[in-house]
C-alpha positions as CSV (number, residue, x, y, z in Angstrom):
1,X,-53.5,-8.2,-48.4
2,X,-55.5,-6.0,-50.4
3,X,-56.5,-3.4,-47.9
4,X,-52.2,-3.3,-47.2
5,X,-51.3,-2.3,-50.6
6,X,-54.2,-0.2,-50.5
7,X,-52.9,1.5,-46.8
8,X,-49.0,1.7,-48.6
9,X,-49.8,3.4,-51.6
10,X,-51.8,5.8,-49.2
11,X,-49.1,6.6,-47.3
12,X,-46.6,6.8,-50.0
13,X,-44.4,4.9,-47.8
14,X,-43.7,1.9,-49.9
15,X,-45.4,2.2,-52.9
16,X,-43.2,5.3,-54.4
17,X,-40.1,2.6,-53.5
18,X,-41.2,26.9,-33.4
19,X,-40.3,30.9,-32.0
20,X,-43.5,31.2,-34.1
21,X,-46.2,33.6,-34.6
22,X,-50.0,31.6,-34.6
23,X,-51.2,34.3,-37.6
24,X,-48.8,33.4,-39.9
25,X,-46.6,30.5,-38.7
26,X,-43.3,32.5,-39.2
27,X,-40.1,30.9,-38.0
28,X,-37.9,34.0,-37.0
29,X,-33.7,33.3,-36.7
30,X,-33.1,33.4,-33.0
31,X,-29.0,34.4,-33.6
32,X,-28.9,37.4,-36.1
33,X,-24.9,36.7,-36.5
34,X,-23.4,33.3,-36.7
35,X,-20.2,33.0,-35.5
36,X,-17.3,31.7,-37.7
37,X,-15.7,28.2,-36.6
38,X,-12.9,25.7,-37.7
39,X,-12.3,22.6,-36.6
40,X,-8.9,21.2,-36.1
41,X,-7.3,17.5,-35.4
42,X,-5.2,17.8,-32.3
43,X,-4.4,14.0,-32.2
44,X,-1.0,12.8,-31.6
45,X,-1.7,9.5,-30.3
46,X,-2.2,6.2,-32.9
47,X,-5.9,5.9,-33.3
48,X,-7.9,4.8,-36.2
49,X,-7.3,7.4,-38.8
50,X,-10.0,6.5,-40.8
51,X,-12.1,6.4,-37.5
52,X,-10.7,9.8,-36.7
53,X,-11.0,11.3,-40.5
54,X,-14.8,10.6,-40.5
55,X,-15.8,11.8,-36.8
56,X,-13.9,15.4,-37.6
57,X,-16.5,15.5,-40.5
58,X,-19.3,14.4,-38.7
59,X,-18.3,17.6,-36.5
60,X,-18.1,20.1,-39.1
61,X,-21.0,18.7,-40.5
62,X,-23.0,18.9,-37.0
63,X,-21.9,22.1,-36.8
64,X,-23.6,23.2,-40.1
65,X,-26.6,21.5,-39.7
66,X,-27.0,23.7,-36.8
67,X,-27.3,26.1,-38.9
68,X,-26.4,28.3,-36.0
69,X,-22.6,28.5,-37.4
70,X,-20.3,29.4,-40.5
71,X,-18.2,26.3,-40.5
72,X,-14.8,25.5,-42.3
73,X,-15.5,22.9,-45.2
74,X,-12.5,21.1,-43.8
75,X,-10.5,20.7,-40.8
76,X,-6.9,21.7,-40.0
77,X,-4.5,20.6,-37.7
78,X,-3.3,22.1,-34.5
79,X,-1.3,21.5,-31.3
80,X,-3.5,20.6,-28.6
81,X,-1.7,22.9,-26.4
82,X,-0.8,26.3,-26.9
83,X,-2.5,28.5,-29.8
84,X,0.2,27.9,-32.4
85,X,-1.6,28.8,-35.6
86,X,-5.2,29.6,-33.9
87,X,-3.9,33.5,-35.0
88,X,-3.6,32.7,-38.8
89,X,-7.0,31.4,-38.7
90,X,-8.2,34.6,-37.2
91,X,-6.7,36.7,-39.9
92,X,-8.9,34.4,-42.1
93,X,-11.7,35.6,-40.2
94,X,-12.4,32.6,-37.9
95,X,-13.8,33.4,-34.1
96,X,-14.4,29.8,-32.5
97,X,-12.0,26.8,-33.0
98,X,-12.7,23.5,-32.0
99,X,-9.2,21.2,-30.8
100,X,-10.4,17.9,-31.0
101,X,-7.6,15.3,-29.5
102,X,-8.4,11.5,-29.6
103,X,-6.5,8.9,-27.6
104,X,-7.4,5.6,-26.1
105,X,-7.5,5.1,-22.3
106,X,-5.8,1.8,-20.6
107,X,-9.4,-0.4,-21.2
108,X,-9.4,0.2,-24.6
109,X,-12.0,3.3,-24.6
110,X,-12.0,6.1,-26.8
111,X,-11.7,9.3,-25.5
112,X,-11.7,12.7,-27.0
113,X,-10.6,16.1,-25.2
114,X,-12.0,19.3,-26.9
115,X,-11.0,22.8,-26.2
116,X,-13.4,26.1,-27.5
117,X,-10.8,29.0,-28.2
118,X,-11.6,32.7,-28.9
119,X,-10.0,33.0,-31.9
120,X,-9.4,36.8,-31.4
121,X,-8.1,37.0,-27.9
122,X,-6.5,33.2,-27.9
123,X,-8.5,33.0,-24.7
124,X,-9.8,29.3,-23.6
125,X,-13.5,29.4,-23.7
126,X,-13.7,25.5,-22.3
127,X,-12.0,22.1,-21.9
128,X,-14.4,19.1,-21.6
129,X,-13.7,15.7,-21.9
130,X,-16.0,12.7,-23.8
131,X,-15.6,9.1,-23.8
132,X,-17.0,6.0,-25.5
133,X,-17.0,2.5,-24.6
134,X,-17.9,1.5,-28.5
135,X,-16.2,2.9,-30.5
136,X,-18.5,2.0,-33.6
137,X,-20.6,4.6,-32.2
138,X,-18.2,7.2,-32.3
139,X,-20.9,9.2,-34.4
140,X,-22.9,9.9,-31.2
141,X,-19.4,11.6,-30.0
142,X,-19.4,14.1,-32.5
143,X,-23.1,14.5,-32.1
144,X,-22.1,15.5,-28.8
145,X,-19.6,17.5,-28.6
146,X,-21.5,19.7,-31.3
147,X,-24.6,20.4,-28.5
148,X,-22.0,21.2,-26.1
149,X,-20.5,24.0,-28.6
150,X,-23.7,25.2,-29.9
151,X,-24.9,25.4,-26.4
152,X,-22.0,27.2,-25.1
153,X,-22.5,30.3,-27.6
154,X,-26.3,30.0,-26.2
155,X,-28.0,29.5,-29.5
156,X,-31.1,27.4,-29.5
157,X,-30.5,23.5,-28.1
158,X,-30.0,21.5,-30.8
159,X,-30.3,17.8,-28.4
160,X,-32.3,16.3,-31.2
161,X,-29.0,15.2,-32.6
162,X,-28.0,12.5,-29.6
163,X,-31.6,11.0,-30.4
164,X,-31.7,7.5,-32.2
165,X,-33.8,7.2,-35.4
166,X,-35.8,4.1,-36.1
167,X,-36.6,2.7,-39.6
168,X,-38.1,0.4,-41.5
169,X,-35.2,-0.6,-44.4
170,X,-37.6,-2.0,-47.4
171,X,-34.8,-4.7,-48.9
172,X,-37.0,-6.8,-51.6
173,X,-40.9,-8.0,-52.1
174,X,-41.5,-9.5,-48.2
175,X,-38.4,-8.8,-46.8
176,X,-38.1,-5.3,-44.8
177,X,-35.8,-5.0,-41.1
178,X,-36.2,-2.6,-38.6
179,X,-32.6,-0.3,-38.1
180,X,-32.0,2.2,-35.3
181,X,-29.3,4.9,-36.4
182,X,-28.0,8.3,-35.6
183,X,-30.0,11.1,-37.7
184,X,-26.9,10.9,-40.4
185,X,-27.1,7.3,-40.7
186,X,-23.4,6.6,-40.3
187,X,-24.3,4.6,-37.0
188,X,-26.9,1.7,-37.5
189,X,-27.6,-1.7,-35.8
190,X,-30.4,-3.8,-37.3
191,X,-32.6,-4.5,-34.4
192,X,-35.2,-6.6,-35.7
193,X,-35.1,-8.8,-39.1
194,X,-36.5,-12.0,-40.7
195,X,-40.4,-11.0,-42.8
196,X,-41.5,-8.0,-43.6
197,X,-41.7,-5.8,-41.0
198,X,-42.5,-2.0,-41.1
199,X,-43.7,1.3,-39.4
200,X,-41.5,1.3,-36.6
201,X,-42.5,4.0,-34.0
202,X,-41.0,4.9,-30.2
203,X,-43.0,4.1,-27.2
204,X,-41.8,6.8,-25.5
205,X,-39.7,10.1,-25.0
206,X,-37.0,7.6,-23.5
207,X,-36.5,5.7,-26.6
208,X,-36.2,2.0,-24.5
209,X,-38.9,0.5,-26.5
210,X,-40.8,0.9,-29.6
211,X,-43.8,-0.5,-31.7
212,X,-43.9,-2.7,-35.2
213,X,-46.1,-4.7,-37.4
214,X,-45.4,-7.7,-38.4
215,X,-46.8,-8.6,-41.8
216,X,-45.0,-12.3,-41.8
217,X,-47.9,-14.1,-39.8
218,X,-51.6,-15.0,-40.5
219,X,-52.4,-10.9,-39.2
220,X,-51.0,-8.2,-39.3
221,X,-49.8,-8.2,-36.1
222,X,-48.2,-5.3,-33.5
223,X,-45.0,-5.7,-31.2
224,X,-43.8,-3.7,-28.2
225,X,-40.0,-4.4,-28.3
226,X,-37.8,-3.4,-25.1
227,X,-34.7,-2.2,-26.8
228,X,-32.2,-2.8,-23.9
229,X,-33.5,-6.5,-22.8
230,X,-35.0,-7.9,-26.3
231,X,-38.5,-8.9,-25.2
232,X,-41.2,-8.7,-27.4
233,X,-44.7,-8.8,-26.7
234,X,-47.8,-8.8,-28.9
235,X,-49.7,-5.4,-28.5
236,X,-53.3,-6.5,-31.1
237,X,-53.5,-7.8,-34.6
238,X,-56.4,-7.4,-37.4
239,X,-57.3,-8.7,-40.4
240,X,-56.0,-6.5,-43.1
241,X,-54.4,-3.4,-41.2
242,X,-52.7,-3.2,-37.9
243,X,-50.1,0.4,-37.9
244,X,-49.3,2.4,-34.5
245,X,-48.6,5.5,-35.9
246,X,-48.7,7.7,-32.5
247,X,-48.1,7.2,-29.2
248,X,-49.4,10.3,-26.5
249,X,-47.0,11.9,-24.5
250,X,-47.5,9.9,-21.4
251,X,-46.9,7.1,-23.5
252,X,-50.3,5.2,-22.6
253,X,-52.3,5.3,-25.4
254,X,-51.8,4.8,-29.0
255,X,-53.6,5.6,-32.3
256,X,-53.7,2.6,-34.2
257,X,-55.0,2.0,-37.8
258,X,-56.7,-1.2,-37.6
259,X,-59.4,-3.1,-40.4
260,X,-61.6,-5.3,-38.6
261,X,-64.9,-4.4,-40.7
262,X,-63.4,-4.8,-44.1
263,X,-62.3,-0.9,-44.1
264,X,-59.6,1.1,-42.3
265,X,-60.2,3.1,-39.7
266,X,-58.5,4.9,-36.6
267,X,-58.9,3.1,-32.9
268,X,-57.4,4.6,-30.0
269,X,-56.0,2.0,-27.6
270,X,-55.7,2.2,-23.8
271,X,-52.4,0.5,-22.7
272,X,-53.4,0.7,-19.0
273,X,-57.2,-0.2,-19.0
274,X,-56.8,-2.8,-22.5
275,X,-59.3,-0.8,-24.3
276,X,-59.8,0.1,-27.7
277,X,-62.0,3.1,-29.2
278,X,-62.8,3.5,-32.3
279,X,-62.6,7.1,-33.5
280,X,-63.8,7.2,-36.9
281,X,-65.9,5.3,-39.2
282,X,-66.1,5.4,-42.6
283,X,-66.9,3.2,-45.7
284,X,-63.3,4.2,-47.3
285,X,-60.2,4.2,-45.8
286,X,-59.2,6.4,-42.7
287,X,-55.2,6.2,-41.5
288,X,-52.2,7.5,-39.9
289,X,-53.6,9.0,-36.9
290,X,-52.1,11.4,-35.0
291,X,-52.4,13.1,-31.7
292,X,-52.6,17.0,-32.0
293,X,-53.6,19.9,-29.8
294,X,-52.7,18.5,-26.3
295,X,-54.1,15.0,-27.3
296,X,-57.0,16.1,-27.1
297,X,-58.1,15.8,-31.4
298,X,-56.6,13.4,-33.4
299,X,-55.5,14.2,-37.2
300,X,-55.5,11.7,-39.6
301,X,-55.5,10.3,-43.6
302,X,-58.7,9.7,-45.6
303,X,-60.2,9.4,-48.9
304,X,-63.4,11.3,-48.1
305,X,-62.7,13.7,-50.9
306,X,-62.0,10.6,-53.5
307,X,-58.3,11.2,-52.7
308,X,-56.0,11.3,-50.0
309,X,-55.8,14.5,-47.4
310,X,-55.9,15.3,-43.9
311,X,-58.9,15.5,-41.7
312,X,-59.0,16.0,-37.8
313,X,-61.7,15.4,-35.2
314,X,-62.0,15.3,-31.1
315,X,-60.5,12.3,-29.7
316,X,-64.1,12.9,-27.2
317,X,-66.4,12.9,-30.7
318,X,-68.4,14.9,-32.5
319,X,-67.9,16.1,-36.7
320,X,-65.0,15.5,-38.5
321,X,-63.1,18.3,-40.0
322,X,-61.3,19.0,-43.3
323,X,-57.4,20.2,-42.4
324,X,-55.9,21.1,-45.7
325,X,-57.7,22.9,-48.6
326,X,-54.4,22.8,-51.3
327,X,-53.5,19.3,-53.2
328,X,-55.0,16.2,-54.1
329,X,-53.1,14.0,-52.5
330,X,-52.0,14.9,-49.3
331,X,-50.8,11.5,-48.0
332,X,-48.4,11.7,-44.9
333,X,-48.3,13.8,-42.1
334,X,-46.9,14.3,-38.9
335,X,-48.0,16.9,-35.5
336,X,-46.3,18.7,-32.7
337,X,-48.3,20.6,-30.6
338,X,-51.2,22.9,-33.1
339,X,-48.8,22.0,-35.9
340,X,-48.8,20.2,-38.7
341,X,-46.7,19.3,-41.7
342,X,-47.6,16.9,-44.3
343,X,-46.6,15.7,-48.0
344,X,-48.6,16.5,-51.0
345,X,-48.4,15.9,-54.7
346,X,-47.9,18.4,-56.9
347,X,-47.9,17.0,-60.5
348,X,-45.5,15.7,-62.8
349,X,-42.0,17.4,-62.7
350,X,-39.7,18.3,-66.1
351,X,-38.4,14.7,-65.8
352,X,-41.8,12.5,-65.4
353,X,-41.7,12.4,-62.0
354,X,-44.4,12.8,-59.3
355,X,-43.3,15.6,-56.9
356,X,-44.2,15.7,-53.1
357,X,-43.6,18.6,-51.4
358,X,-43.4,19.4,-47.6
359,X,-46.0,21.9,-46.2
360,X,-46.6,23.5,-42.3
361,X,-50.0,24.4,-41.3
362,X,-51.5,25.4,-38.1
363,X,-55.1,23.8,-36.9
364,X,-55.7,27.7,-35.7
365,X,-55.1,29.3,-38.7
366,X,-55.6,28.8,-42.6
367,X,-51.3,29.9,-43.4
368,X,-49.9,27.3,-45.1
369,X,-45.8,27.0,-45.4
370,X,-44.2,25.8,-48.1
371,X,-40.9,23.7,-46.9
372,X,-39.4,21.9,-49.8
373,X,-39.3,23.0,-53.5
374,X,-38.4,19.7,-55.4
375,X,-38.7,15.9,-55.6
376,X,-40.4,13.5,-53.8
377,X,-40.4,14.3,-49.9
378,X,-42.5,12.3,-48.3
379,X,-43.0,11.0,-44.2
380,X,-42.2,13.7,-42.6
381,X,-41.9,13.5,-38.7
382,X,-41.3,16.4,-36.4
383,X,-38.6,16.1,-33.9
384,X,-39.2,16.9,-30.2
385,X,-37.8,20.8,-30.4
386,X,-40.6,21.4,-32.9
387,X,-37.9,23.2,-35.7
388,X,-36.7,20.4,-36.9
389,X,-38.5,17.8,-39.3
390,X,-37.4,14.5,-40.5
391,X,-38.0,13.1,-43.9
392,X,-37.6,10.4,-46.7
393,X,-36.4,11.7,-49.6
394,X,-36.5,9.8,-53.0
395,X,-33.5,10.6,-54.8
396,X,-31.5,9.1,-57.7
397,X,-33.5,5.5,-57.8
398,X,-32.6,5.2,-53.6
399,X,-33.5,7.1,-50.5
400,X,-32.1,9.3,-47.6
401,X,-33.4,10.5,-44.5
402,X,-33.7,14.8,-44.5
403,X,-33.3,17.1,-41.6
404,X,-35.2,20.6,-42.4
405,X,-34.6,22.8,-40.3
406,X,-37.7,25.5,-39.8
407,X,-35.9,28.4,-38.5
408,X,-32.8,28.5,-40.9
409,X,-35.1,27.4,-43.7
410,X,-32.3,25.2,-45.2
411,X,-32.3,21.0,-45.6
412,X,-29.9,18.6,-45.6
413,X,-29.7,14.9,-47.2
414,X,-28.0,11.6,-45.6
415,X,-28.2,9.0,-48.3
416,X,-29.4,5.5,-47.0
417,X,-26.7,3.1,-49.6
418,X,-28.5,0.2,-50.0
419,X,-32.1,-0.7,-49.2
420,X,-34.6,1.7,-49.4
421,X,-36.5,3.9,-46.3
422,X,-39.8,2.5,-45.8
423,X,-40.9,4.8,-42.8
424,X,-39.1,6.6,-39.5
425,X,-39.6,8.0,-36.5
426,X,-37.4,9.3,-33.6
């Protein structure tokens, strides 16, 4: 038990409950004028309302985390047919409306009909149609219809949003379930529960499975979970430690922190041949491994120093080597690609507290990026487009999941309302 209170305060996961250029890591706006859209209710039909209130929100609030739009604060209300009022709005400056229509089909499903209209000629840009078997996940609808719009104007894809998040939800001392959610968390479904059960992590690029430890049992002990059938199967326990914390690309091998010697340490295992490697080995504590640079190095957590900050080293051998040079307790961090972002402390703020604060570094150059300016941000995880980064942020005595978003420079907070985020991934 010592070695996981140890691992968690290292992490900072419980305890504290890219167009870019190589030089300089500079995220340049790919749209230099963001158009101005509304969105507007065009339902006629009895649905929900409070259903219907909260998925035009969602929309508008897609929309902005884009960050490739000026959106409306708050929708208005239109006929579905003809452009009666879509004129006014363009006197107030608006380009793009969105009619959003919701009606139920004969089996029960919910299904939304959305027109894109030139504002300034009245000229119908699209029609498409969506539909939903549940509606509970009606958030995944807006999600939707928000890609479609933002890839219609051909601004960068923004498909990150229709992925599912996975989190550990830290509840009380020995108790902590594993959620799935949309990025806003208005959608979640608790998917595992019963212990304490942490660092959940996707298998694969398909999201139909993921890893978790189990901390309930005599080990620490890793699952594979098969999200569509249930089945759970043991992966490897250890005394004291046993985290996936990356998976490669092909989804074969995973970096696991595992403490069979007492200490630690980073062990690559080999899902096809049922191997294990161990990749570093030191008398301290080495975690949160990562794969980096094609899989080819791994970068990962240590106390070398006499605190926490990155390292990296070639999954093949050979030295290791120091990643980060600012901080003194660098304690999280996540890779796409020769990228890097990671949390570090930064003192005491105004009001007592310990601030983290996001950084992006390259392993090919020595630029460091400054993400975030306040609070505690800690865990970030990159998402699959490489601009966007997820994160826990510690705010007012609870937590929420952030979305930055590297080319707009600009953040956004989803509050988690009870329970606390104990670590994510998606």
């Amino acid at each position: 038990m010592l070695y996981i209170v140890r691992y968690l305060l290292l992490s900072v996961a419980v305890a504290l409950s890219l167009h870019a250029y190589d030089a300089t890591i500079e995220i340049v706006k790919k749209i230099e004028k963001r158009p101005h859209i509304a969105v507007a209710d065009a339902t006629t039909a009895p649905v929900d309302a409070l259903m219907k209130r909260k998925l035009l929100k969602l929309l508008i609030g897609d929309l902005k985390v884009t960050t490739h739009f000026n959106v409306d604060d708050s929708y208005t209300t239109l006929p579905y047919e003809g452009n009666g009022g879509v004129a006014k709005l363009s006197k107030e400056g608006v380009e793009l409306v969105a009619k959003m229509r919701l009606e139920k089909d004969p089996s029960g499903k919910l299904v939304a009909s959305v027109k894109l209209i030139n504002a300034n000629n009245l000229s119908l840009l699209y029609e498409k149609f969506y539909t939903i078997g549940k509606p509970k996940r009606y958030p995944f609808l807006a999600h939707n219809i928000a890609i479609d719009i933002n890839d219609f104007t051909g601004a960068p894809p923004v498909n990150w949003m229709r992925k599912y998040v996975i989190f550990a939800m830290y509840i009380r001392p020995g108790k902590s379930d594993i959620l799935v959610s949309d990025y806003t968390l208005t959608f979640k479904k608790r998917i595992v529960k019963g212990g304490l059960n942490l660092f959940p992590k996707w298998a694969n690029a398909k999201q139909d499975a993921f890893y978790y430890t189990s901390f309930s049992g005599r080990e620490p002990t890793l699952y594979r979970v098969d999200i569509y059938t249930g089945t759970k199967r043991k992966i490897a326990s250890s005394p004291g430690m046993m985290v996936c914390s990356d998976v490669n690309s092909a989804g074969t091998k995973l970096l696991v922190t595992m403490a069979p010697y007492d200490q630690p340490d980073i062990y690559l295992l080999d899902l096809k041949t049922r191997t294990k490697k161990r990749l570093t080995r030191y008398s301290g504590i080495d975690v949160s491994g990562n794969f980096v640079d094609n899989d080819k190095k791994v970068v990962f957590i240590s106390e070398r120093l006499g605190y926490p900050n990155i390292f990296a080293k070639d999954i093949a051998g050979g030295p290791v080597e120091q990643m980060v040079y600012h901080g003194k307790n660098n304690s999280s961090c996540s890779t796409y690609g020769k990228y890097i972002v990671y949390s570090s402390r930064e003192g005491k703020s105004a009001f007592g507290f310990n601030t983290f604060n996001l950084y992006l570094i390259s392993t090919q150059t020595d630029y460091i990026r400054k993400l975030t300016t306040s609070g505690k941000n800690l865990f970030p995880r990159f998402g699959d487009d490489g601009e966007t980064i997820l994160f826990i942020k510690y705010i007012n005595g609870g937590t929420a999941l952030g979305v930055l978003r590297l080319n707009a420079n600009k953040s956004f907070l989803f509050p988690l309302r009870s329970g606390k985020i104990q670590s994510i991934d998606w």
